[in-house]
C-alpha positions in Angstrom: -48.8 -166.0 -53.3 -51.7 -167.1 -51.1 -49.5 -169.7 -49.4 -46.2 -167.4 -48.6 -49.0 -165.4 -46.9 -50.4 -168.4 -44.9 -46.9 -169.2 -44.0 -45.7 -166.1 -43.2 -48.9 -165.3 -40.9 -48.2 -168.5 -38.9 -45.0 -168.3 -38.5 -44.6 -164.6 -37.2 -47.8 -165.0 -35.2 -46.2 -168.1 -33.1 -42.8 -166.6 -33.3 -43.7 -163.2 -31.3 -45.7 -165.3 -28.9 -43.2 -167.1 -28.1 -40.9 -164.7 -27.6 -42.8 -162.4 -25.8 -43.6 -165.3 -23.1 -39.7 -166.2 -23.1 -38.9 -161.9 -22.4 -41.3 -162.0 -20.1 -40.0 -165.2 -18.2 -36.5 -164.2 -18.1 -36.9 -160.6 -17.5 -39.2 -161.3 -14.6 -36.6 -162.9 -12.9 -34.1 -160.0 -13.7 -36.7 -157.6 -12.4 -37.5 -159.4 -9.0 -33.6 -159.5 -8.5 -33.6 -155.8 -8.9 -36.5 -155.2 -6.9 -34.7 -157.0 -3.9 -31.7 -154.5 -4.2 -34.3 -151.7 -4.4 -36.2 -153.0 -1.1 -32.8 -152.8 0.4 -32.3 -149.6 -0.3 -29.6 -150.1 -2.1 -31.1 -148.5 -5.6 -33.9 -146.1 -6.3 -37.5 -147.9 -7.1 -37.5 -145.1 -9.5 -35.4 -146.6 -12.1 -36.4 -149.9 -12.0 -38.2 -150.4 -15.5 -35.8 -148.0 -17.5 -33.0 -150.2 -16.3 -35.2 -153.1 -17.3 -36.0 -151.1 -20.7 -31.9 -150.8 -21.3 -31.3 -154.3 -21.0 -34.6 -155.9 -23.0 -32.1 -155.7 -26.3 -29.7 -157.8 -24.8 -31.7 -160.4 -23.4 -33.6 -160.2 -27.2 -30.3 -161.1 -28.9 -30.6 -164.9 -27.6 -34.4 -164.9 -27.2 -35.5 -163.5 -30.5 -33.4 -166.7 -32.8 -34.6 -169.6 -30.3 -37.9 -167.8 -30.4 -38.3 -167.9 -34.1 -36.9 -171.3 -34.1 -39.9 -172.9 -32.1 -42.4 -170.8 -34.2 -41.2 -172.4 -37.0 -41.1 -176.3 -35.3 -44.8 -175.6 -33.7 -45.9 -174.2 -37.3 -44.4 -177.1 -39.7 -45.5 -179.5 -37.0 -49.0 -178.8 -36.8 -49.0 -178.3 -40.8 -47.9 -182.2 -40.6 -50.9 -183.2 -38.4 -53.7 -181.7 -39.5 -52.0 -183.0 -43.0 -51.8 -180.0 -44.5 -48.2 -180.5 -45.6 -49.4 -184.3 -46.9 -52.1 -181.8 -49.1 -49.1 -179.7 -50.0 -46.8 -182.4 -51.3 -49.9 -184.1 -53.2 -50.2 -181.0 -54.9 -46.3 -180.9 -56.6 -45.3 -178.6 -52.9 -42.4 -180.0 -51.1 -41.1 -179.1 -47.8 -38.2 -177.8 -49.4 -40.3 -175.1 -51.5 -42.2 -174.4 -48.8 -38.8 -173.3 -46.9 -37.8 -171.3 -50.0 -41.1 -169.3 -49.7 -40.1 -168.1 -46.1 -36.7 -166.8 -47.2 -38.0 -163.0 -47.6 -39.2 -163.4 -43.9 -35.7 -164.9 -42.8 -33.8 -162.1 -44.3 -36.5 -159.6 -42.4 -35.7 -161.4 -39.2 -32.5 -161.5 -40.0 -31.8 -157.8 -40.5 -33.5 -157.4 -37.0 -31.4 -159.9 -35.3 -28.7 -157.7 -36.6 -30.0 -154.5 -35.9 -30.2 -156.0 -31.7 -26.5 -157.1 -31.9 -24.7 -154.4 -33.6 -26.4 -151.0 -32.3 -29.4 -151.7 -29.7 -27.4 -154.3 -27.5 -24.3 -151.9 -27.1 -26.2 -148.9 -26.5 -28.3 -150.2 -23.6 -25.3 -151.2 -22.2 -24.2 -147.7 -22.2 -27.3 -146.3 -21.5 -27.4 -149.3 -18.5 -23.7 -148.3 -16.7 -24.6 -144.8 -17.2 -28.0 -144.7 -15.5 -26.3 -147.0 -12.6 -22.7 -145.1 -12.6 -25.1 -141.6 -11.9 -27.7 -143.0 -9.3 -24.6 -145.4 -7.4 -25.7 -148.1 -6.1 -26.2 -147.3 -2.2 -23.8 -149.2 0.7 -22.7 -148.1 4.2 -25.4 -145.2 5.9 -27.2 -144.9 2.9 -28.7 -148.4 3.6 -29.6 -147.4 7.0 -33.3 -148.0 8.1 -34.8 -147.6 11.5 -34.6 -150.3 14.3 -32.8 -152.7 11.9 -29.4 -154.1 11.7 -28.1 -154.0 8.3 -24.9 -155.4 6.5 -23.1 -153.9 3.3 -19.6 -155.5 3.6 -17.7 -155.6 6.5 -20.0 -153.5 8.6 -23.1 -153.9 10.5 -25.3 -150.7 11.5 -27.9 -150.0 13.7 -29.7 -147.2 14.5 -32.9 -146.6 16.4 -34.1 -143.6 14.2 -33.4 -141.7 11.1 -34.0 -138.5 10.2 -36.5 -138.0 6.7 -33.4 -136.5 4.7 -31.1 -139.1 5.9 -28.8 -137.2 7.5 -29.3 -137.2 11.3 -29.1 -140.9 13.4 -29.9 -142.0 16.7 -28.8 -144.1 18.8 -26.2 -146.3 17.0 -24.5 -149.2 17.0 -21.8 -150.3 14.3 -19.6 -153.2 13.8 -16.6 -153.3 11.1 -14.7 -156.8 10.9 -10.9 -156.6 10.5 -10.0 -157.2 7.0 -6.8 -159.0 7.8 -6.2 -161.7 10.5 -4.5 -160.4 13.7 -6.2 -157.4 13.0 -9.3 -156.1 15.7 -12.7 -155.9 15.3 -14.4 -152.2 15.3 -17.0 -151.6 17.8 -18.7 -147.8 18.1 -21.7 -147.3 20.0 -23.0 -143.2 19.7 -25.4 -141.2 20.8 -25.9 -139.4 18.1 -24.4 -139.3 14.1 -24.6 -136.9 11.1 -23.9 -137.0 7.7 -21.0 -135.4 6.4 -21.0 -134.2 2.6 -17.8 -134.3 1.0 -17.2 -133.1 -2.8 -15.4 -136.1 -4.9 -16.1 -138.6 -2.7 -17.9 -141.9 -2.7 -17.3 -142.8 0.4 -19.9 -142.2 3.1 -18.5 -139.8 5.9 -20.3 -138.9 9.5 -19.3 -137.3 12.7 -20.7 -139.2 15.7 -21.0 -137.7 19.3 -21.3 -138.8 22.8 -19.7 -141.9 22.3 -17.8 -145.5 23.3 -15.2 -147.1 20.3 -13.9 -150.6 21.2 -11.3 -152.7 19.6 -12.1 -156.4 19.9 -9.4 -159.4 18.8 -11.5 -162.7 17.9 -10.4 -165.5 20.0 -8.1 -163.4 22.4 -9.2 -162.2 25.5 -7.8 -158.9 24.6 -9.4 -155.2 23.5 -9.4 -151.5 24.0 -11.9 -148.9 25.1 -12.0 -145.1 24.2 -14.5 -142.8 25.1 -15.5 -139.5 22.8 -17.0 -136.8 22.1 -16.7 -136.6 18.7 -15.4 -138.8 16.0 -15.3 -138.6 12.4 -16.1 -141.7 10.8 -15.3 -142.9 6.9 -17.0 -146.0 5.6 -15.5 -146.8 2.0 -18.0 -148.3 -0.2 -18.6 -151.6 -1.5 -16.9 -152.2 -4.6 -18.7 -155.5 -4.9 -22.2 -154.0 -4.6 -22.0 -151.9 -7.8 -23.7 -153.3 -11.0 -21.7 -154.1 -14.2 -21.1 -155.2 -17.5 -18.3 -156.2 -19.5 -16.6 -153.2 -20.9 -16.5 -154.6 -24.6 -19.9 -156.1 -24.9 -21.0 -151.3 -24.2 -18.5 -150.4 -26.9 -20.0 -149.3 -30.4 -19.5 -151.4 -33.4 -17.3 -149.3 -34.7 -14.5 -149.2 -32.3 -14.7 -152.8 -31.5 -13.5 -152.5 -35.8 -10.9 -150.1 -35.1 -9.1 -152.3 -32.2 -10.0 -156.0 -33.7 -6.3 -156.9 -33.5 -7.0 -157.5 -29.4 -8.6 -161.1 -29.0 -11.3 -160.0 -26.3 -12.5 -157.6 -29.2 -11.9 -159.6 -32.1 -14.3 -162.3 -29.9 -16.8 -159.7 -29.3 -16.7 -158.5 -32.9 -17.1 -161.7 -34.2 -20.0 -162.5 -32.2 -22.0 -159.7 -33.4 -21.1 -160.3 -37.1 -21.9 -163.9 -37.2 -24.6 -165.0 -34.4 -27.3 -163.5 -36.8 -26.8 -165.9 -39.2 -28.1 -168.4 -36.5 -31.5 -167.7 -37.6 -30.6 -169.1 -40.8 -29.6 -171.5 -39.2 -32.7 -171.6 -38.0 -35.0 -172.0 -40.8 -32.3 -175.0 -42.1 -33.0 -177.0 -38.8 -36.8 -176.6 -38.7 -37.3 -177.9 -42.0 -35.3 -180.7 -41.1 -36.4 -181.5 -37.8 -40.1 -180.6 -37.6 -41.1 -183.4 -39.8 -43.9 -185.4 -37.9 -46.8 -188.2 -38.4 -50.3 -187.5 -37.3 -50.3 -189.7 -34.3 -46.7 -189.0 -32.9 -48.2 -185.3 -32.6 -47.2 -181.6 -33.2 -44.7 -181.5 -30.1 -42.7 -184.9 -30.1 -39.5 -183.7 -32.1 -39.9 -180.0 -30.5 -37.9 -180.9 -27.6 -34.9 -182.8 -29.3 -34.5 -180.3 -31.7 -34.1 -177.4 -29.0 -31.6 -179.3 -27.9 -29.5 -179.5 -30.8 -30.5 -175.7 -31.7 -29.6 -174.9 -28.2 -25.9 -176.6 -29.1 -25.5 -174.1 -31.7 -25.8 -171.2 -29.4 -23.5 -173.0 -26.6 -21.4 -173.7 -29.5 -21.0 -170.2 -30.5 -20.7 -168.8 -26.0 -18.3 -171.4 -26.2 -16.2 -170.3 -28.8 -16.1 -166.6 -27.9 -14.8 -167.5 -24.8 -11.9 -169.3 -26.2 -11.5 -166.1 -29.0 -11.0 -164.0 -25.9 -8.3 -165.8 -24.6 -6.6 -166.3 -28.1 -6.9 -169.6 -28.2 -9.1 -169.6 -31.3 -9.7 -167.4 -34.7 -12.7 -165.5 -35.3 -13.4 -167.5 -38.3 -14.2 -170.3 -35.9 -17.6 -168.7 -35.9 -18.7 -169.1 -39.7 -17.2 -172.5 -39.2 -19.7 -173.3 -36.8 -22.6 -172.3 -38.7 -21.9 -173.9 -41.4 -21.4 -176.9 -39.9 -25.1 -177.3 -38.6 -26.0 -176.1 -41.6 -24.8 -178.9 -43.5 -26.5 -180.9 -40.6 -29.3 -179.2 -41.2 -29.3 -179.9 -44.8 -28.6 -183.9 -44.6 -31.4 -184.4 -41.9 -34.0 -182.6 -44.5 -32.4 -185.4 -47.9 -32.9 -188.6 -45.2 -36.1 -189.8 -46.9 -33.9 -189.9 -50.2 -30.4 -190.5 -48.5 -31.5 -193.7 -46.7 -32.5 -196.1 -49.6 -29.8 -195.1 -51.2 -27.2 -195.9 -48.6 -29.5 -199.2 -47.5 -28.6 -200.1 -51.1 -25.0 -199.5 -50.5 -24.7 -201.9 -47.8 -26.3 -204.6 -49.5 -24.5 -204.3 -52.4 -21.0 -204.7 -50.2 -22.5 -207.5 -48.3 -23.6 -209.2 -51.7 
């Protein structure tokens, strides 16, 4: 049918431009983040867009239903502007059978909303701690760049050069605040330190030489001094520096099925079945809400009706949360839906609900 066509042109069309500009907007902001930690030091530039590339699936699984959302509220509200839905309904075409004639295209959009949530989501994830477990995320000497002090935790380090394979410093200075009160300060000035490779171990380890260590107490007019020639030297790394992501969101769709009975999965599980309905959802709402008069223009209900779309998917964050905790049933979720879909479905009858219930209230008043 020439007009499914029309439709379906205009809709996809606006949809992937809208999502492409929302993926670019939010992973741009992801990406300069990650491009601070690499100008740090503390990751390799290399890796940047594959990390980026491993996490574009999971960013998609709330960006592709709000895009197609919009697409459908800036298509039905230009149709009602330049009155080409008052053409429609002239010609026997309602709103309503317009909708119906986007269903193949919901189910498409559907399936791919699925496809993001049950395989591609999860395996980026996997892909995403596995690319960062292997290349570590750098802290104590590895940060180290010439003639600057730089912190990573409780240490400060200085060195006035650096060998090209990292492994020889110069003139150094290093500062380690006590962990626990009452406990001193670490100050170690050297002449000279090396790296130390050690098998199994993520800590970074180097022997200094020709040196002064000092123990400080804040606020006491108290410390040490020890002279040496050489000292080993272990800096544990920063636990807090490493990137992750929740454990359950990585796990396959399948396993998350085998261990359902525990509420964090069941949550997770629950999420992945269900949220794809939200485009549904979606089509339900636009119908509903995109409904506009010549002069109040295209984009005048846009913005409400984010809003309440947006509620769905805070709705549904919401929820999980209290799923995880046990709180709540994963049937919650259907729930949910189905209530804005029966929203949906009143706000699309108010031209014929509204006379009636006028009616109503004058008949009880009478």
């Amino acid at each position: 049918m020439i007009i499914r066509r029309y439709l379906v042109k205009q809709v996809v069309s606006t949809s992937l431009v809208v999502i492409a500009l929302l993926t670019l907007i939010m992973m741009g902001g992801r990406l300069i983040k990650y491009f601070g930690v690499a100008a740090q030091g503390r990751l390799d530039a290399s890796i940047l867009f594959s990390i980026i590339g491993y996490r574009l699936p999971e960013f998609l699984t709330l960006i592709f239903p709000l895009g197609f959302f919009i697409g459908l509220m800036l298509v039905f509200g230009r149709m009602y502007v330049d009155h080409e839905m008052a053409v429609m309904n002239g010609s026997g075409i309602s709103r309503h059978q317009l909708a119906r004639l986007l269903i193949p295209m919901t189910v498409i959009f559907l399936a791919i909303q699925s496809f993001l949530m049950m395989w591609a989501s999860p395996w980026g994830l996997r892909q995403f701690e596995a690319l960062t477990t292997s290349q570590a995320v750098r802290t104590g000497f590895d940060l180290v760049r010439p003639k600057e002090f730089i912190s990573s935790g409780p240490y400060t380090i200085y060195a006035g050069d650096l060998s090209d394979d990292r492994r020889n410093l110069k003139d150094i200075f290093f500062y380690q605040r006590a962990e626990k009160e009452g406990k001193p300060d670490v100050i170690i000035l050297a002449k000279e330190a090396t790296r130390v490779e050690m098998q199994n171990d993520a800590a970074s380890v180097v022997d200094l030489t020709e040196g002064r260590r000092y123990e400080i107490y804040p606020g006491k007019a108290r410390y040490s001094q020890a002279e040496f020639q050489s000292y080993r030297l272990r800096l544990e790394n920063d636990a807090e520096a490493k990137f992750e992501s929740a454990e359950v969101e990585a796990l396959p769709t399948s396993k998350l099925w085998k261990n359902r009975q525990d509420p964090v999965v069941a949550s997770e599980l629950g999420w992945r079945i269900f949220v794809p309905f939200s485009i549904v959802i979606a089509l339900i709402l636009a119908v509903a809400l995109s409904e506009v008069s010549p002069r109040q223009g295209r984009y005048l209900k846009l913005f409400p009706a984010l809003l309440i779309f947006a509620s769905l998917i805070v709705a549904l964050m919401a929820v999980k949360t209290r799923i995880s905790k046990g709180e709540m049933d994963i049937w919650i979720y259907p729930v949910i839906l189905l209530v804005y879909a029966i929203a949906g479905a009143l706000f699309s009858r108010k031209q014929k609900l509204a006379p009636k219930i006028k009616k109503q209230i004058q008949r009880v008043r009478s």
